[in-house]
C-alpha positions in Angstrom: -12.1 82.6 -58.6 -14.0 80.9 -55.4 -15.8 78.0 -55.1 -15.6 74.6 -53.4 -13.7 71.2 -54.8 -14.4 68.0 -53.6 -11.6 65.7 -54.1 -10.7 62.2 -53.7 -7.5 62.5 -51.9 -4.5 59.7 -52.8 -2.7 58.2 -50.2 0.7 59.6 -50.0 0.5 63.6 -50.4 -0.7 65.5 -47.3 -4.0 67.6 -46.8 -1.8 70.2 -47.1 -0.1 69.3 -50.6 -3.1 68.4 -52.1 -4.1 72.4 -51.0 -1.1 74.0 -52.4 -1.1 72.0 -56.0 -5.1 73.7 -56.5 -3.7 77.0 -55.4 -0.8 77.0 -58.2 -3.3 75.5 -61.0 -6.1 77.3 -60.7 -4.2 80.5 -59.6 -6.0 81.5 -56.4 -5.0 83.4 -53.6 -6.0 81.7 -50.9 -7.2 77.7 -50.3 -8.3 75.6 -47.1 -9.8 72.7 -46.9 -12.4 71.6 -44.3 -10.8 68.5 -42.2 -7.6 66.8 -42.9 -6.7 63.7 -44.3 -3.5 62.2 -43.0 -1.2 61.4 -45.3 -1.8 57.2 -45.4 -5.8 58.3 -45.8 -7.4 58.7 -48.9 -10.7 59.8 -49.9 -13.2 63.1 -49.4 -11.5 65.9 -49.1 -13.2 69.4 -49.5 -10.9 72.3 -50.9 -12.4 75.1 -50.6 -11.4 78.4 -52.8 -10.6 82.3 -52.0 -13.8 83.4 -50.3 -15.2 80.0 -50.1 -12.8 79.7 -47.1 -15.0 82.2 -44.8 -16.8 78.4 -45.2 -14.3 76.7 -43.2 -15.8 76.5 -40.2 -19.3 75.3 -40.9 -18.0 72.5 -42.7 -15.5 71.2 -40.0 -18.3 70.4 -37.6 -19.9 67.9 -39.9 -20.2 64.4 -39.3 -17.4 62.1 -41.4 -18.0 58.8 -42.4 -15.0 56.2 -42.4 -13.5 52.6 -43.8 -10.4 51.8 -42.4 -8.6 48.7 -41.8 -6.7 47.3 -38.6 -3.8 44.8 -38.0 -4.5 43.5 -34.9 -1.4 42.5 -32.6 0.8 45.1 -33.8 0.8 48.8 -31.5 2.4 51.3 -33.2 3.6 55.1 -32.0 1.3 57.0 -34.5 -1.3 54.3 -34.2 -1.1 53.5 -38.1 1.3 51.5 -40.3 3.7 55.1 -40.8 4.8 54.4 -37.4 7.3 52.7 -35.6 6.2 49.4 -34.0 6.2 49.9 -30.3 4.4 46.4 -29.3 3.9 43.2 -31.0 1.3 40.8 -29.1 -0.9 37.4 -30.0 -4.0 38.3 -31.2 -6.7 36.0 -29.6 -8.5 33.2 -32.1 -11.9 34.3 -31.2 -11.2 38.1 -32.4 -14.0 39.1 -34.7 -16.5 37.3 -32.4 -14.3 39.6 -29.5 -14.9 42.4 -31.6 -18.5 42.3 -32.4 -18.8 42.4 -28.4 -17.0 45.7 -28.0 -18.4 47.7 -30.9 -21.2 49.1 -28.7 -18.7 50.0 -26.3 -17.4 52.8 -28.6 -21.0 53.7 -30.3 -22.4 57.0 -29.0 -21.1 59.6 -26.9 -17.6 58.7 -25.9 -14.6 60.3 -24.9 -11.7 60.0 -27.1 -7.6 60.6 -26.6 -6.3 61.9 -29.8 -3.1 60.3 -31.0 0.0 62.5 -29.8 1.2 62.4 -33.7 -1.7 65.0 -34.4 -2.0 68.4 -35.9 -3.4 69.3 -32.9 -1.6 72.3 -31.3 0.1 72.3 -27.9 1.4 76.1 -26.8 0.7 76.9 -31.1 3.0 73.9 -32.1 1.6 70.7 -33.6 2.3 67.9 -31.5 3.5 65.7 -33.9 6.3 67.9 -34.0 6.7 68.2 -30.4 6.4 64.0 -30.2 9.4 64.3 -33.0 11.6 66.6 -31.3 10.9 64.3 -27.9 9.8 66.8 -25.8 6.6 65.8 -23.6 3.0 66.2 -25.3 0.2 66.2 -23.0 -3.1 65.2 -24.8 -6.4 66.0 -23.2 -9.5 63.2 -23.9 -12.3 64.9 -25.7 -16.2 63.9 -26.0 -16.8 62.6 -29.9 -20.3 60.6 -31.0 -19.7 57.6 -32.7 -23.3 57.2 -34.6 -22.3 53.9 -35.8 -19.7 51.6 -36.2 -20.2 48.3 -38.6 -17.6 45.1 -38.9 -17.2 44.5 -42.6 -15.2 41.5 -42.0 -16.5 38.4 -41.8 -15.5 35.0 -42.2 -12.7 33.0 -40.3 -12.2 33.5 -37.1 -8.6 35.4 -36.7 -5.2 35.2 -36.8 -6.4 32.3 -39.4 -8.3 33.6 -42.4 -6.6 37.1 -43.1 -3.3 37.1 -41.1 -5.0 39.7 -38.3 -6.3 42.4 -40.7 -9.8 43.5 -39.9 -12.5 46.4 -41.6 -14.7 48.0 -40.7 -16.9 51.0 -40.8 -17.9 54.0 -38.9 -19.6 57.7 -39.0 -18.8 60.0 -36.8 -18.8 63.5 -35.6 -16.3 66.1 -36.4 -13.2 65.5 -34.3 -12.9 61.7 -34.0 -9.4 60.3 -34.7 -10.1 56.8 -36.5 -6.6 56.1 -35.7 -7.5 56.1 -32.2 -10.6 54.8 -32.4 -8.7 51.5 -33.8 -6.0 51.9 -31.2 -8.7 51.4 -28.3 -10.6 48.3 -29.8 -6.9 47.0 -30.3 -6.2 47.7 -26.0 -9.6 46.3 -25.3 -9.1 43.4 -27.0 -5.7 42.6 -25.5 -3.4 42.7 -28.6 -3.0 45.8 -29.7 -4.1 47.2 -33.4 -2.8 50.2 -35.8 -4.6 51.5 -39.0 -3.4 50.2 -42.0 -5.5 51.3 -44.7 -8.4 54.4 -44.3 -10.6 55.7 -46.5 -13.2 58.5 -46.0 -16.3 57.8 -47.7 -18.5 61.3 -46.6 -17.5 64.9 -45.3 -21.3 65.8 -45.0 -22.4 67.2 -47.0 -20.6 65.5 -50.1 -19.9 62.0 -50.9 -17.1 60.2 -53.1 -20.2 59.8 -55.7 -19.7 64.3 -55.8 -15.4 63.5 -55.6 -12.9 64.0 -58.5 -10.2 61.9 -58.7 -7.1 63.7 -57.9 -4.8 61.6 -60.4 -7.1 62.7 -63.3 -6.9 66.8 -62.3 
């Protein structure tokens, strides 16, 4: 068998999980998929079957879109809510207006520091791993386009109407860690922020309108 799924990934199981359950149904040799999910996220996730995973690599550069949500004035280690809390601070009144002020800030061509609870790879180790064990991790900033980025929220002006918890919406090349994306509005804006909910919408070329739902397979 080969082919490509598209799923609609659950929060809860890993990229990887959701990988192995497709490769014991359907009986397949070998399964990828092309861009991880972290285990909070849910959303598109393509699977991609025996010699559909020659594949891999031409759909891991495509651009991503994103909802996520972020509680501001709460820093945690992995920069969403799986983390331990390293910093709690006051988050400023005027916060959405803050907000809408910085979103150009981190629209275009930016460099980004991925989050040292990654599966990125540090002498062929992840680092999360590596962060785990408490050994040092030494993360290197990469260039990333941030096409756009849209606040969903509206309303009150915070901490009053939602109790700090802000969405919004971006797409974005291949490569971009939302969880650090919200981490760095969250240290621009003086009070710190984690991820607390996110949700891809696109992994071009598919949609969640092409997804299956995972709890349904």
């Amino acid at each position: 068998m080969k082919g490509i799924l598209v799923v609609d990934k659950p929060s809860g199981p890993t990229s990887h999980d959701i990988c192995q359950y497709f490769k014991k149904q359907l009986n397949v040799k070998k399964v990828g998929h092309a861009g991880t999910l972290d285990p909070l996220a849910t959303g598109v996730l393509i699977i991609l079957l025996d010699e559909a995973t020659k594949l891999q690599s031409i759909f891991l550069g495509k651009d991503k879109e994103y909802e996520f949500t972020m509680k501001l004035g709460l820093e945690t280690d992995t920069y969403d809510s799986q983390g331990k809390i390293v910093a709690t601070k006051e988050v400023p009144p005027d916060a959405l207006e803050k907000i809408k002020e910085l979103l150009p800030e981190f629209t275009g061509e930016i460099l980004q520091i991925p989050p040292v609870y990654s599966a990125l790879k540090q002498h062929g180790k992840p680092l999360y791993k590596l962060a785990r064990e408490g050994k040092e991790v030494t993360v290197t900033p990469r260039k990333i386009t941030i096409h756009s980025l849209d606040l969903i929220t509206t309303g009150y002006l915070l901490p009053y109407g939602n109790d700090g918890y802000v969405t919004l919406k971006t797409r974005c090349s291949s490569g971009t860690y939302v969880r650090s994306l919200a981490h760095d509005i969250g240290e621009k804006l003086g009070c710190g922020a984690h991820i607390t909910a996110l949700r891809r919408l696109r992994s071009e070329p598919f949609g969640l309108e092409d997804a299956i739902d995972f709890g349904k397979t």
